[in-house]
N, C-alpha and C positions, 0 to 999 in steps of 0.2 A: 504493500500500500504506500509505497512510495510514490511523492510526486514530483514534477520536472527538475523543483531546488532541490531533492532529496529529505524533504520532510516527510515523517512516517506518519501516515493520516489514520490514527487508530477512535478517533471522538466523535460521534453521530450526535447533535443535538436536535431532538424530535418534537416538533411543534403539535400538538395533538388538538391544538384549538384556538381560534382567533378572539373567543369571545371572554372576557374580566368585569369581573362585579365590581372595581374600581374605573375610576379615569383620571390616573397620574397625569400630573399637570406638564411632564416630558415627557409622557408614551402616547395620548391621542388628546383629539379637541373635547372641550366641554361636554359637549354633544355622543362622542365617540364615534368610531367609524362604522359603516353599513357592515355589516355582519355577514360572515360566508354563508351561504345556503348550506342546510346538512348535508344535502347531496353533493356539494362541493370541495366538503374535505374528506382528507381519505379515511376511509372504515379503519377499524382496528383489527381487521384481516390483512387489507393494505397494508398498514403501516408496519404489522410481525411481517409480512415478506420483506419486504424493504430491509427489515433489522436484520433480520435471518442470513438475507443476499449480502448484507454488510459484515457479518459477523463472520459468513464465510473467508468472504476478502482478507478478512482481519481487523476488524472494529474488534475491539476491547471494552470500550466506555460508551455509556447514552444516558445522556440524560434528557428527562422528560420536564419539555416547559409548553409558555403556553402565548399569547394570553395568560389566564389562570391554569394549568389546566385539571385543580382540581374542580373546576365547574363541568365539565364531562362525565356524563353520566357512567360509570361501572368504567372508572379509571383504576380501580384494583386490582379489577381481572386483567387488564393492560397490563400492568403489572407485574403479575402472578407469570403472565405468560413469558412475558420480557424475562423475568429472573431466570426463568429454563431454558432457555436459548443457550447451548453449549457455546463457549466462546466470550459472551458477556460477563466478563468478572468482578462489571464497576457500575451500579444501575444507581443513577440519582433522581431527583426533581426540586424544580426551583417554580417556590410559590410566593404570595403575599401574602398567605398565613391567615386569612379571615374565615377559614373552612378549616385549617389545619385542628385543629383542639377537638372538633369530632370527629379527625378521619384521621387521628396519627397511628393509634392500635391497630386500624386497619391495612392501612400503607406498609409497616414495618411488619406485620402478618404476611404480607404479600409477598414481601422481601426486599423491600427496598428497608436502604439502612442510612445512607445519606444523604441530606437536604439543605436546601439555598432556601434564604427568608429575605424578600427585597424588603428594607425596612429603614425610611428615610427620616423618618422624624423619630422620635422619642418625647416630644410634646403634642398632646394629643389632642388640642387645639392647631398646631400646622401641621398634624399630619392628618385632619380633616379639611383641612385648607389643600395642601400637597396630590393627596388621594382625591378629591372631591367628595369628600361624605364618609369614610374608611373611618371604621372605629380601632385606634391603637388597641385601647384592652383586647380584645379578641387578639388581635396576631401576640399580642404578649402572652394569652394565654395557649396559643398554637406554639410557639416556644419553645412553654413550661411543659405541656404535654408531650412534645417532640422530646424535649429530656428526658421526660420520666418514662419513657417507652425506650431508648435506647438510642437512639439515633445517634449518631457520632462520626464523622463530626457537623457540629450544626453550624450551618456557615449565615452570616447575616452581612446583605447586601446592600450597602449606602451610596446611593448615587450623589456628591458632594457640588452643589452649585450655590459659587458665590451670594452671597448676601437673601439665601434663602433658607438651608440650613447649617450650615460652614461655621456656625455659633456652636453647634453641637458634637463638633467635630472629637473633643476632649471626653465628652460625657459617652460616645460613642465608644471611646478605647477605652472611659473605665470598665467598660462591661468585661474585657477579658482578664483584671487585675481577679474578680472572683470566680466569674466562670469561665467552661472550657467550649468557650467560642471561638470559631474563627471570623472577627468581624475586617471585612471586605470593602476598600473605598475604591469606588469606582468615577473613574473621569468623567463628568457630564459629556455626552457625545453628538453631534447632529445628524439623527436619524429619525425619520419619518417626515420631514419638512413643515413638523408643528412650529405654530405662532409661539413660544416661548424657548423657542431656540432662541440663544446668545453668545458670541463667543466672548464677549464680554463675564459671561456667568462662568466659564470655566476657569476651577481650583484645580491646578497639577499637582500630583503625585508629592510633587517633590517639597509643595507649600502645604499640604497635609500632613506630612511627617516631621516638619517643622513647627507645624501647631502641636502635635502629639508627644514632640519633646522636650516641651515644657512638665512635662507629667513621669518624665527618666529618661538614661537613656535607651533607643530603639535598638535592640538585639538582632542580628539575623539569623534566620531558621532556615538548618537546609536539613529533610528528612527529619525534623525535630527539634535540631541543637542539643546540642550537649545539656540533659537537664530539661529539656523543654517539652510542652507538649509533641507529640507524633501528628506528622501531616505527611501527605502523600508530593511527592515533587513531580512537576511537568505543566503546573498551570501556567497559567499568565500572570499571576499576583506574584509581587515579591513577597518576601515574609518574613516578622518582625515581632519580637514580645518585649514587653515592657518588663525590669524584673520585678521576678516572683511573681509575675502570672499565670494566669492558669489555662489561658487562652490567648490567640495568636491575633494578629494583625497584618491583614495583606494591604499590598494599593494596586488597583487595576492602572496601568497610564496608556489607555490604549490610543490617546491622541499625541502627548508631550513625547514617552518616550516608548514607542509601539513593537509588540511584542509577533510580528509576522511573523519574525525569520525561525522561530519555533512552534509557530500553529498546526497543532496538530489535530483539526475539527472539519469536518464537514456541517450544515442543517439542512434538514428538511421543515419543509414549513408544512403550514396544515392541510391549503390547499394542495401539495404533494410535489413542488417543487426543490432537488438539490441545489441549494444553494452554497458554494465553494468558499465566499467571504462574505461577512457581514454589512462589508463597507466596497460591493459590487454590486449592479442590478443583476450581473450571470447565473444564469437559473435553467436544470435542465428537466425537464418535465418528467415526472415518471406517474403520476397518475394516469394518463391518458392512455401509454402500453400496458398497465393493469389493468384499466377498463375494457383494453379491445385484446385479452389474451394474451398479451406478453408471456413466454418462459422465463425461467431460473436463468440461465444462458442471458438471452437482453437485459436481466436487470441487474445483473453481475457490469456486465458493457456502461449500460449508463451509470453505476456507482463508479465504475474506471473512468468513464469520461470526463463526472465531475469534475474529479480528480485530478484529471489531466489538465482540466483549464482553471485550477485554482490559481489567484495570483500572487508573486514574489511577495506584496505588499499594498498595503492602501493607501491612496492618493490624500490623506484629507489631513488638514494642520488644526490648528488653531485659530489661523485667520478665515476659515473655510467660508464663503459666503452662501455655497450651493448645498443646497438639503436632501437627502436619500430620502427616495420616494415611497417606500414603503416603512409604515409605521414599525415599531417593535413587536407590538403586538399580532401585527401581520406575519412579521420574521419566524417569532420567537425569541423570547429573550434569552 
């Protein structure tokens, strides 16, 4: 699964749905966007071939996002099915936690064991402003639930935009002084060509870690550290513990300082196209050959093709004025 730079493309990320009970004020308009037909996204027959054809290839890792996607009806059995899949050793999903506290027994039943929490505020006054209506309690108690069921590690995702929550940035990293979080700062990015893009609003990696070390200094973690919690190495986050914590600290820089030349992911989106980078419109169809009989043989082919036209790297800076035209939500986050 090698691609033209010689990166080993082993991470499927599987969009299983377009639609979120939130409307994040940098994922879509007030409004939100018009919603795929059911008939539009792929079944979750579709979707195990796809993983199946992947897994052959040599995908290793999938994780399940969405939209939400725990708003899909009998996303367990997805699940359940995904974990049997010979070959899958690494099965996650990344939520916003408002569903999570009655379905985490069930999830981790299923076999999924590890979980992304997007969670930008921690005042629950702007994070009903942030979310449009998103009640914090709930995802806090989707959390506490995710803990007490087993989940490990539970990663929580901050997306960090100036003079919105960038106030919180400190109170964010004490959470891994007690517990064993991996909390994750991610670059505001320009995707979907929402009206509250600004590159004015983005805080780099590098003036985050700045603010977080006023509170010790920043450690580096590689496969744990010496003494430190255990984390799995190959993402995109670097990573970092404050001492004597109990939980980690990553910073996404997918704009300042960009992590191509080790991506090792493909997505598929829900509508059922492979998409080779997040920050490409190139998209190769593969619903359309499930629908009219494709074999195991073509869909092998179009997971290669992907593959093949993935690119060195992304165009886009800081200054970027032009906006990707499909939402996150549409993507997959």
């Amino acid at each position: 699964m090698l691609d033209r730079v010689n990166r080993n493309i082993e991470y499927l990320r599987v969009s299983i749905t377009d639609r979120c009970n939130l409307r994040c004020v940098y994922c879509m308009p007030e409004l939100g966007v018009p919603g795929l037909s059911h008939e539009a996204i792929l079944r979750y027959e579709e979707i195990l071939r796809v993983v199946r054809a992947a897994a052959k290839k040599g995908i290793r890792k999938v994780r399940l996002t969405g939209g939400e996607p725990l708003v899909r009806r009998d996303v367990v059995s997805l699940i359940r099915e995904i974990a049997a899949i010979p070959g899958i050793d690494d099965l996650s999903l990344t939520t916003n936690g408002i569903l999570l506290g009655k379905m985490a027994e069930g999830l981790y039943g299923a076999g999924l064991r590890r979980i992304n929490i997007s969670l930008d505020s921690l005042d629950p006054q702007r994070f009903r402003e942030l979310t449009r209506g998103g009640e914090l309690g709930a995802v806090l108690e989707g959390i506490r639930r995710a803990e007490e069921t087993g989940f490990s590690p539970i990663k929580i995702n901050v997306v960090a935009i100036k003079g919105i929550n960038d106030s919180e940035i400190c109170e964010f990293a004490r959470l891994t002084l007690l517990k064993p979080y991996h909390v994750r700062f991610i670059e505001f990015m320009p995707v979907g060509g929402i009206a509250t893009w600004d590159d004015g609003r983005i805080i780099t990696a590098d003036k985050i870690m700045e603010k977080i070390s006023a509170l010790g200094e920043l450690i580096p973690v590689e496969d744990g550290g010496r003494g430190g919690p255990k984390t799995k190495a190959g993402g995109p986050a670097k990573l970092y513990r404050l001492p004597g914590a109990k939980g980690i600290l990553g910073f996404i820089s997918a704009l300042s300082n960009h992590f191509c030349g080790s991506c090792n992911r493909l997505r598929l989106t829900a509508d059922g196209k492979l998409r080779p980078c997040l920050f490409s419109e190139t998209e190769i169809d593969v619903k359309t050959p499930l629908r009219t009989g494709c074999d195991d043989a073509e869909l092998s082919r179009l997971i290669s093709l992907a593959i093949s036209v993935k690119p060195e790297g992304h165009s886009i800076a800081s200054g970027i004025k032009d906006k990707y035209r499909r939402s996150m939500s549409k993507i997959g986050g």
